[in-house]
C-alpha positions, 0 to 999 in steps of 0.5 A: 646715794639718793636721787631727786628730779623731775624726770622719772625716766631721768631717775631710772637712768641715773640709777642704772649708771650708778648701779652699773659703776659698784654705785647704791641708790636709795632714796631714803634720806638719813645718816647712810646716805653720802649724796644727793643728786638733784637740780639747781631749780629743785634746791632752789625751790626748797624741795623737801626732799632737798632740806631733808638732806640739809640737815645732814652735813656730811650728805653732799648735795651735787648736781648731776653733772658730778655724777656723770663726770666721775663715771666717765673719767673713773675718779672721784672728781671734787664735789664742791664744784658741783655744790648746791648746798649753798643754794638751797631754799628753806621757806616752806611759804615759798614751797607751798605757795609754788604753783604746779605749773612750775615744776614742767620740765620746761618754762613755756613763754607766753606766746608758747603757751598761747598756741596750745590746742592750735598748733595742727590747726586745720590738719587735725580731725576733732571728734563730735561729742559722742552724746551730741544731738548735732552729728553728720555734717556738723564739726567742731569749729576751728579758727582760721589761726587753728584754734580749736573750740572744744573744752573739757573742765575737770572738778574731783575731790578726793574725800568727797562724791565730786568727780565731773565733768563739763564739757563745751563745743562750738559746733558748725554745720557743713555749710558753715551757715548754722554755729551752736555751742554744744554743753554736757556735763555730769559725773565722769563715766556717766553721759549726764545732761546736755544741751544745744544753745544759740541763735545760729550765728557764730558771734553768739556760739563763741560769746556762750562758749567763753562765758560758760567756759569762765563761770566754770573754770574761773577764766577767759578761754584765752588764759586757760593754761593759767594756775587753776582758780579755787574750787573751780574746774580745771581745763584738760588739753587733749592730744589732738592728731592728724587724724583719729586712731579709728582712720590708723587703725582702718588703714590696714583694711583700706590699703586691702581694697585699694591694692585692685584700684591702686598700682601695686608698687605703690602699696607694697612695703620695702621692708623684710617680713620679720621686720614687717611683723614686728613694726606691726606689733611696735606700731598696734594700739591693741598690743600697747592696750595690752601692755597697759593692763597689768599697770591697771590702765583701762583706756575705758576709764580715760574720759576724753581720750588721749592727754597732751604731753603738757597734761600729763607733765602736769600730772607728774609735776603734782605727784612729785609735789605728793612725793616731796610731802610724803618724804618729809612726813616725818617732820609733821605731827602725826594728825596735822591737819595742815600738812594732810589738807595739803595732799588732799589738795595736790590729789584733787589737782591730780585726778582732776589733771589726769581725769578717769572715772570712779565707782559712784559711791566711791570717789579717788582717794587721798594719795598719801603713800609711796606705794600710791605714788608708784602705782599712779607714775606707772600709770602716767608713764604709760599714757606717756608711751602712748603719746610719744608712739601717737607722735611717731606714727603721725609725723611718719604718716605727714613727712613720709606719706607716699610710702606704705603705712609700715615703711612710715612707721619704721622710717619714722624711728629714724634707724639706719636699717633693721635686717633679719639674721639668717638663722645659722648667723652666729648671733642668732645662734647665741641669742637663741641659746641665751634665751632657751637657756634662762628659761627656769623649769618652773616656767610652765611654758614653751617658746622660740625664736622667730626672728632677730633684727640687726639694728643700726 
């Protein structure tokens, strides 16, 4: 069998059910597979993926309902039900003149799309470009509707040396009497050039802000999360919090001092200590950094901090377009000049979507193999980790803020309890010895059990 979707978590779940029920997954379309798994909008669409398969009339191409339905009754159930060879597109114009935007996993309505960068409004702390002249009581201007006015425009090109940035600000001082618009812009990694304009008023920020913001993207500010222009910067939406990573990651150190002023059943936290230690370790930006590393994810080379979920959607929306062109190679002439203008395109839509910096001599490259794809996946989904424990720890912190900062977080997983086993319990006898007993010899190094929760 082989899998197409736009999930990648989807995939990997479909796979290990599959697996799991004497089922082989192999992505490979060609005369051994039986069937291919995908979407209605895919076929629709005309993935190449999809055609590929096509061609083979003995490959039935179902729904994943199919799949699921015949594991959970154990019979083969008929897949003409789930058919969608009759759906499939085959215009390969139609393919190629498909926007991104049309592979999110959700059709966003206007009004959705519209209240992007605005939906915390006021509860959100937006930071000061770090380079800016204008700092201490000076802060990013929000609107009373909760639109924020901070904009960053990305422009990469895989073969040539183009990977900037442009980034613009509305800026007002603490008295909310002074209104500038702050520019920098530069090649990404280095801080570049930057400059303070306007006469103090509001009126004249905002004109400067939405003009710059147009000539360099191609559109008005109010349609920014339109289908990128042509040759034009391309406009970045952050992940903006109810408050930054450096006031989550002090809160420790402030709950310390604040034990001598504050009543101590106030801060004290409910939960057990083993269960304490590993919220910890579930909840520590340091420890996810970490885990980051071997999927060379440097957060240093992250620009503009952390992406929204929508960006990074984007971004996994363009490498599966370089998945379709990659798994349809074979139908294009070695040397086709159209067919590798295309990748190149989709990759500067890529890197320009999920900005990082590059050598100065040496720009991103064409991503044009599975192995590139892989590699760039893992690292989207790592950025996607992060966002969702962003999400968690905030929402906990806004729905249960007169708890202590650990209680927050394990309420915020929503489990019923989570208590330590004793140590003579049976099951943490057997999961002990699990452990030490699959512990090869040629592991050169020592470990124990500290705790095991009992989830429910």
């Amino acid at each position: 069998m082989a899998i197409f979707a736009k999930s990648i978590r989807f995939i990997k779940e479909l796979t290990e059910i599959i697996v799991e029920n004497g089922g082989t997954v192999n992505n490979i379309i060609d005369d051994k597979t039986t069937h291919l798994i995908t979407s209605r909008r895919d076929a629709e669409r005309g993935a190449p993926k999809v055609v590929e398969a096509a061609k083979y009339d003995a490959i039935e191409i179902v729904s994943a309902q199919w799949a699921l339905h015949t594991v959970k009754s154990w019979n083969r159930f008929d897949e003409s039900s789930y058919s969608l060879r009759h759906r499939i597109s085959t215009s390969s114009e139609t393919r190629k003149r498909a926007p991104i935007e049309s592979l999110l996993d959700v059709d966003e309505p206007p009004k959705k799309k519209q209240k992007c960068q605005q939906e915390l409004g006021h509860q959100v702390q937006v930071a000061v470009d770090e380079h800016c002249t204008l700092q201490g009581s000076w802060g990013v201007w929000v609107e009373e509707s909760g639109l924020i006015y901070d904009a960053a425009v990305v422009l990469t090109e895989s073969l040539g040396m183009r990977n900037n940035f442009y980034i613009l600000q509305v800026l007002a001082n603490g008295k909310k009497s002074k209104y500038y618009t702050w520019t920098r812009w530069g090649r990404i990694g280095n801080a570049g050039k930057s400059t303070v304009t306007g006469n103090g008023t509001l009126q004249d920020a905002l004109s400067i802000f939405g003009r710059k913001f147009k000539e360099q993207t191609g559109l008005p500010w109010t349609d920014r999360l339109n289908h990128p222009c042509e040759d034009k910067y391309i406009f970045v939406e952050k992940q903006y919090l109810a408050e930054s990573d450096e006031d989550i990651q002090a809160s420790a150190k402030v709950s310390l001092r604040a034990q001598s002023e504050q009543p101590r059943e106030q801060l004290a936290s409910q939960l057990p200590e083993a269960v304490q230690r590993l919220i910890r370790i579930i909840f520590s930006p340091a420890y996810l950094e970490k885990a980051m590393a071997p999927k060379a994810c440097n957060l240093k080379n992250l620009p503009f901090g952390k992406l929204s979920r929508r960006q990074l959607m984007l971004g996994v929306a363009c490498l599966r377009r370089l998945e379709d062109l990659v798994s349809g190679a074979a139908d294009k002439k070695k040397g086709d000049d159209g067919y590798f203008q295309e990748l190149k395109d989709v990759s500067d839509r890529y890197f320009s979507t999920i900005p990082r910096a590059s050598s100065k001599y040496r720009n991103h490259t064409v991503i044009q193999d599975k192995e590139d794809i892989k590699r760039e996946i893992a690292f989207v989904e790592t950025l996607g980790d992060m966002a969702v424990v962003d999400e968690m720890r905030n929402h906990a912190k806004a729905k249960f803020g007169n708890m202590h900062e650990l209680d927050q977080h394990f309420s915020g997983l929503e489990l019923n309890e989570m208590t330590p086993l004793e140590r003579e319990s049976t099951e943490f006898v057997e999961v002990e010895k699990y452990l030490m007993g699959t512990r090869a010899p040629t592991h050169h190094f020592s470990f124990g059990v500290s705790s095991v929760p009992d989830v429910a």
